[in-house]
GUKE-645474 format. One record per residue (C-alpha): residue number from 1; x, y, z. Coordinates in steps of 0.1 Angstrom, whole numbers, plus 5000, padded with zeros to 4 digits. Layout:
BEGIN
@num=NUM	c1=X	c2=Y	c3=Z
...
END
This chain:
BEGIN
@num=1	c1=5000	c2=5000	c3=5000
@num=2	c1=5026	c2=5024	c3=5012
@num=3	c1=5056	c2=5011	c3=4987
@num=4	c1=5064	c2=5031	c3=4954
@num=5	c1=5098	c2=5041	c3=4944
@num=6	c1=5097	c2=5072	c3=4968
@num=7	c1=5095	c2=5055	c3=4994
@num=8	c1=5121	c2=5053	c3=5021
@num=9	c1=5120	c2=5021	c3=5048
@num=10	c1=5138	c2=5026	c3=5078
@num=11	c1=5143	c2=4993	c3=5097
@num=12	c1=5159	c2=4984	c3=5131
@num=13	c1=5150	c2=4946	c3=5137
@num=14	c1=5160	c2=4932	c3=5169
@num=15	c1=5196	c2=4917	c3=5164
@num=16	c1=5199	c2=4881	c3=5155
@num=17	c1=5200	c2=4858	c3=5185
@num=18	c1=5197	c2=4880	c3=5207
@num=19	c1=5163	c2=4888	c3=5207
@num=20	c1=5155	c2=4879	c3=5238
@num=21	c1=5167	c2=4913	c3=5248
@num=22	c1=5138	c2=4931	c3=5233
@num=23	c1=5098	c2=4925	c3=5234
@num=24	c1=5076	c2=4908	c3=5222
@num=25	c1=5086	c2=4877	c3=5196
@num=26	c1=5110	c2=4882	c3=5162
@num=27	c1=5128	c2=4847	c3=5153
@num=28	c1=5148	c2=4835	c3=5126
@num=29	c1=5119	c2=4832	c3=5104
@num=30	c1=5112	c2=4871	c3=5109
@num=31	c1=5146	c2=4878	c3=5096
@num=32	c1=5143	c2=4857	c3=5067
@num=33	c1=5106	c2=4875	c3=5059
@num=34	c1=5122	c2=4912	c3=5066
@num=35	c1=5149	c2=4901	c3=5040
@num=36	c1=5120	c2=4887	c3=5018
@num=37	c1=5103	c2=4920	c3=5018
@num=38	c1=5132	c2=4940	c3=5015
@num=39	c1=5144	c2=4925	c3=4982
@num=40	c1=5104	c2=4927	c3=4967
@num=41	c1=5101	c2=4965	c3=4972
@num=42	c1=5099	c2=4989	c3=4948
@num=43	c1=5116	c2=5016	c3=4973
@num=44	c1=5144	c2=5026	c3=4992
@num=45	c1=5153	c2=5006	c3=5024
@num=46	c1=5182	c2=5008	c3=5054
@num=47	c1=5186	c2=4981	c3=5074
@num=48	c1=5206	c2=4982	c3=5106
@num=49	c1=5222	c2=4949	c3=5126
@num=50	c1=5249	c2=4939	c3=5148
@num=51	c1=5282	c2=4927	c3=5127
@num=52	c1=5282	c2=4891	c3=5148
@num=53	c1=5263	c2=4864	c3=5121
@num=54	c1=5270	c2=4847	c3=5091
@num=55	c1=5232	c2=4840	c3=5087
@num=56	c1=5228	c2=4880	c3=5082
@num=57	c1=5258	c2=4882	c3=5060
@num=58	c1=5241	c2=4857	c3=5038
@num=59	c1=5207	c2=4868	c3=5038
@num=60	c1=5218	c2=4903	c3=5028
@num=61	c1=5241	c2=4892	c3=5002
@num=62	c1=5265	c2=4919	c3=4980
@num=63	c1=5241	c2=4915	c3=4946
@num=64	c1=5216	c2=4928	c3=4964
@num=65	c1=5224	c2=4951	c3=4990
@num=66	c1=5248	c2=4975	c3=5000
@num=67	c1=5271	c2=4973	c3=5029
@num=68	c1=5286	c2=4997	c3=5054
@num=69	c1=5300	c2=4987	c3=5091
@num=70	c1=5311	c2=5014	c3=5114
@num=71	c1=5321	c2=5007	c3=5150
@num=72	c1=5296	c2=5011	c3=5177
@num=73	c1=5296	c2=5015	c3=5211
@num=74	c1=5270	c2=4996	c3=5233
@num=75	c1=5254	c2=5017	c3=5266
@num=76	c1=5229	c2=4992	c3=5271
@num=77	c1=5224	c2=5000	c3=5310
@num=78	c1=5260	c2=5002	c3=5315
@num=79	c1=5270	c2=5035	c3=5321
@num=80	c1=5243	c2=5038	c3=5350
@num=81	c1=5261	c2=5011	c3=5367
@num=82	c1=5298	c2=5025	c3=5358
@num=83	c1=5309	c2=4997	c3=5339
@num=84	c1=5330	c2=4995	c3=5308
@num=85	c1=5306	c2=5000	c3=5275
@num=86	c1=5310	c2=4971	c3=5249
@num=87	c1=5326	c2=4981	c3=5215
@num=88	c1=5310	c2=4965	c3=5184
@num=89	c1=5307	c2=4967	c3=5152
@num=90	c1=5272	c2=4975	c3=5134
@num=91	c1=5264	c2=4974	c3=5101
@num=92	c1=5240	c2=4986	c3=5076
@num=93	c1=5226	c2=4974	c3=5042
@num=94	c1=5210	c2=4992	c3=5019
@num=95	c1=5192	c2=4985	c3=4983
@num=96	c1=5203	c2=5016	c3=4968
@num=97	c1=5235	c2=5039	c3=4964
@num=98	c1=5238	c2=5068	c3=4987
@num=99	c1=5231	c2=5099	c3=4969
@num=100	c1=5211	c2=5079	c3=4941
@num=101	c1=5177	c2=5097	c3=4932
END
């Protein structure tokens, strides 16, 4: 209903095999239906994850998606209780060039 080629999707799943950290119920088969959907649209879409799975390497694969990793720091409830924040690296993939119209 909402997908045309100006669209933009923003999505921020919960990260793989670790989503017991979150609410509510996303499992493997969600990821595999997010990816699904993301290759069948006629927009734009960014998709962020943690840089910790082969199963998410391979789902969004270089033909058809783009991807950039920057390091990440993780506050998670750790600075409130003064200990060290985890580093990490997070990554992003994208159906479309940066810049492209």
């Amino acid at each position: 209903r909402y997908d045309s080629p100006n669209t933009f999707f923003f999505a921020d799943p919960p990260y793989f095999e670790r989503e017991h950290y979150y609410k509510g119920v996303f499992n493997k088969e969600d990821h595999e239906e997010l990816n699904r959907l993301a290759k069948n649209i006629e927009g734009k879409i960014m998709i962020c994850y943690d840089n910790k799975h082969k199963f998410i390497d391979e789902l969004y694969n270089k033909e058809d998606f783009i991807r950039i990793e920057f390091e990440d720091k993780i506050y998670m409830n750790k600075k409130d209780k003064g200990e060290k924040c985890n580093e990490s690296t997070e990554v992003i993939f994208m159906n479309y060039k940066i810049g492209e119209k």
